[in-house]
C-alpha positions as semicolon CSV with decimal commas, in nm:
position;residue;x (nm);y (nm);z (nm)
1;X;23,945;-0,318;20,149
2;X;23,859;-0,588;20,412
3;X;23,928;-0,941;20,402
4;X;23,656;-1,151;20,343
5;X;23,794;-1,500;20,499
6;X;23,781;-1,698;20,187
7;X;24,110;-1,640;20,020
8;X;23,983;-1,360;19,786
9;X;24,259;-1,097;19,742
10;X;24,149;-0,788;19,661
11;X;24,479;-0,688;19,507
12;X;24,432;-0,959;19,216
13;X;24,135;-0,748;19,103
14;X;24,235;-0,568;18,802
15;X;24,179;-0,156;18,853
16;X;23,978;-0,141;18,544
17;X;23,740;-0,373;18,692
18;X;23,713;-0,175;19,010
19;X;23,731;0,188;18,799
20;X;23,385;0,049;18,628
21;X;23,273;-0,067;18,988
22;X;23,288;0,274;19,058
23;X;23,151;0,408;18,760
24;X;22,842;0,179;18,839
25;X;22,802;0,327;19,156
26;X;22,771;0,681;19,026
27;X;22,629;0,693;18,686
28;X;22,372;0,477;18,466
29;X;22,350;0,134;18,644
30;X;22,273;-0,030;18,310
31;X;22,537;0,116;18,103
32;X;22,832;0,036;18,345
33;X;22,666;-0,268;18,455
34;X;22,699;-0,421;18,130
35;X;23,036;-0,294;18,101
36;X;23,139;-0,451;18,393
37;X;23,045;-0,781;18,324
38;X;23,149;-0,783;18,009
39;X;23,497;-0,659;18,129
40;X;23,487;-0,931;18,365
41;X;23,418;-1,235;18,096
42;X;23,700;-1,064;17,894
43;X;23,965;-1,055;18,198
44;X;23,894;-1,409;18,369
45;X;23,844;-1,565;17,994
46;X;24,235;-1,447;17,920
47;X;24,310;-1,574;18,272
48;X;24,180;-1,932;18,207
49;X;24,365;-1,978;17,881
50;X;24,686;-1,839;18,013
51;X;24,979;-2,084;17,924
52;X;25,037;-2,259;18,244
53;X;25,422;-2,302;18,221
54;X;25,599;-2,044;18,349
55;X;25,735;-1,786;18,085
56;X;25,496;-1,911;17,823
57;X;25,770;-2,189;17,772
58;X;25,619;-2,529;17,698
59;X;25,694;-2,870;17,823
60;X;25,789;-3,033;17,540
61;X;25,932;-3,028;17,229
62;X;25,729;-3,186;16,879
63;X;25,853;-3,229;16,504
64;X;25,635;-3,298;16,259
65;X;25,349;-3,395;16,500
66;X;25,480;-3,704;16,657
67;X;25,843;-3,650;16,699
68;X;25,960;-3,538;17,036
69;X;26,223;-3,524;17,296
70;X;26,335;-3,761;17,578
71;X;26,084;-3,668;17,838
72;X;25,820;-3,608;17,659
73;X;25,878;-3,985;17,513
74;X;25,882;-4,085;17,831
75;X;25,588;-3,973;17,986
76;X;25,394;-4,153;17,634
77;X;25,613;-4,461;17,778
78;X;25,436;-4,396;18,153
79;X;25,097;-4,344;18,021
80;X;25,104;-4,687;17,792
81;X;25,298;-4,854;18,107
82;X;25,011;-4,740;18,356
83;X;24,692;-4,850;18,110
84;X;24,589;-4,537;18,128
85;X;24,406;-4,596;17,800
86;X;24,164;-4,863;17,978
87;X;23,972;-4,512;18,043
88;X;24,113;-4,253;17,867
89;X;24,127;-4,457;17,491
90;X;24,411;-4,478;17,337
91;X;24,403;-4,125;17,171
92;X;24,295;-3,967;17,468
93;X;23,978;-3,839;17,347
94;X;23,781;-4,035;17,660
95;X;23,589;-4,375;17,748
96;X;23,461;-4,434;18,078
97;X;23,692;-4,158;18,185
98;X;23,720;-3,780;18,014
99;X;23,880;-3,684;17,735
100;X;24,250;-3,541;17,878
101;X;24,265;-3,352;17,542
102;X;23,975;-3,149;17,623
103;X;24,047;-3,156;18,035
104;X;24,390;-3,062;17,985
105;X;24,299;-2,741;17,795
106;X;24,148;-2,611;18,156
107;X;24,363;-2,826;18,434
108;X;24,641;-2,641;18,561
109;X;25,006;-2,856;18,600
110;X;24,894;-2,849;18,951
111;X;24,588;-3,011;18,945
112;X;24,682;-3,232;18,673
113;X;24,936;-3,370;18,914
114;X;24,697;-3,392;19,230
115;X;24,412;-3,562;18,991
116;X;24,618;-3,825;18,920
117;X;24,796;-3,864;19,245
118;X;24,462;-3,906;19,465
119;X;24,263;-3,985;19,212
120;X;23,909;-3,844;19,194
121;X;23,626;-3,938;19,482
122;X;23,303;-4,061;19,348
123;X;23,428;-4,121;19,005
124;X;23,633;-4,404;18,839
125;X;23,976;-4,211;18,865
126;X;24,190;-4,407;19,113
127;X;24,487;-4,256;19,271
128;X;24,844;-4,340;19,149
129;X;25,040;-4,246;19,434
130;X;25,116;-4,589;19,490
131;X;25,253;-4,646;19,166
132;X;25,627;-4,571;19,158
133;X;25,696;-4,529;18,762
134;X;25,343;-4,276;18,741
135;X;25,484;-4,031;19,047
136;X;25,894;-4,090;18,924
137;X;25,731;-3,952;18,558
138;X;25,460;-3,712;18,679
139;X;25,645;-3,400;18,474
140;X;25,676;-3,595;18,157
141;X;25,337;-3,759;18,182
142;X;25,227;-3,414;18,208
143;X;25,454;-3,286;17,881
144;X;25,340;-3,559;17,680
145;X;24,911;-3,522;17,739
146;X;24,985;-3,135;17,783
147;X;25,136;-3,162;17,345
148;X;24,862;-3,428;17,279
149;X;24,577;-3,171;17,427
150;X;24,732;-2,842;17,285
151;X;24,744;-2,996;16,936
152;X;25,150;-2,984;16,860
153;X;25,130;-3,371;16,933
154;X;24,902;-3,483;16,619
155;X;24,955;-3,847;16,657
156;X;24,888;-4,062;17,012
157;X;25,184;-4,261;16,940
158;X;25,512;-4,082;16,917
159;X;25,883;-4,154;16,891
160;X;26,177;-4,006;16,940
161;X;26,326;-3,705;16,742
162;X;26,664;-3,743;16,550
């Protein structure tokens, strides 16, 4: 197939998806029409909740809800150091800014780290690329609001595991 100039890649389409294309073509446009789209909510749903660590590994590690390791400690440290909470509230759940338990359930790692280091234009979210200790602990940052927003992190304030 041709490229259409936009970064689509054909070869990410699953074949089932293009074996129903086909089926639409030839038979009852209603019947595979519906099939298609519902094959397509089904596929790109299971592609937005994919885990987005790699190997399905997650990064952090919780005990009894509040209890974690070094770096996910330290990213709580970094988000308490940088006020994040001035926006965020202190559990995360969202004041002037979103709630990062809900946003973090859809943000990639990679977007999580380019949201907070340039910030967000026309909204409140400032950039912290300036901000030494917020870059030095982007990675744990992430770990800790990545256990907060997938629900292993029960508590907003945590300390470290024995």
């Amino acid at each position: 197939m041709t490229n259409r100039g936009d970064g689509f890649r054909w070869e990410a389409v699953p074949v089932f998806l293009v074996s129903i294309y086909r089926c639409h073509m030839k038979h009852s446009k209603t019947l595979c029409s519906a099939l298609l789209f519902a094959s397509a909510v089904t596929a790109f749903g299971q592609a937005a909740s994919a885990p987005s660590s790699s190997a399905g590994e997650k990064p952090y590690t919780v005990v009894d809800g509040n209890k974690v390791d070094p770096n996910t400690l330290q990213g709580f440290k970094t988000w308490r150091a940088a006020a994040c909470d001035r926006c965020h509230g202190a559990n995360q759940e969202g004041l002037v800014g979103p709630s990062l338990i809900n946003s973090l359930k859809t943000l990639s790692k990679d977007e999580f780290v380019q949201t907070v280091s340039k910030g967000r234009p026309n909204t409140q979210m400032v950039a912290f690329s300036g901000n030494a200790e917020v870059m030095k602990n982007m990675d744990q940052l992430y770990a800790y609001l990545k256990g907060r927003s997938d629900g292993a992190i029960t508590k907003s304030r945590v300390e470290a595991m024995q």
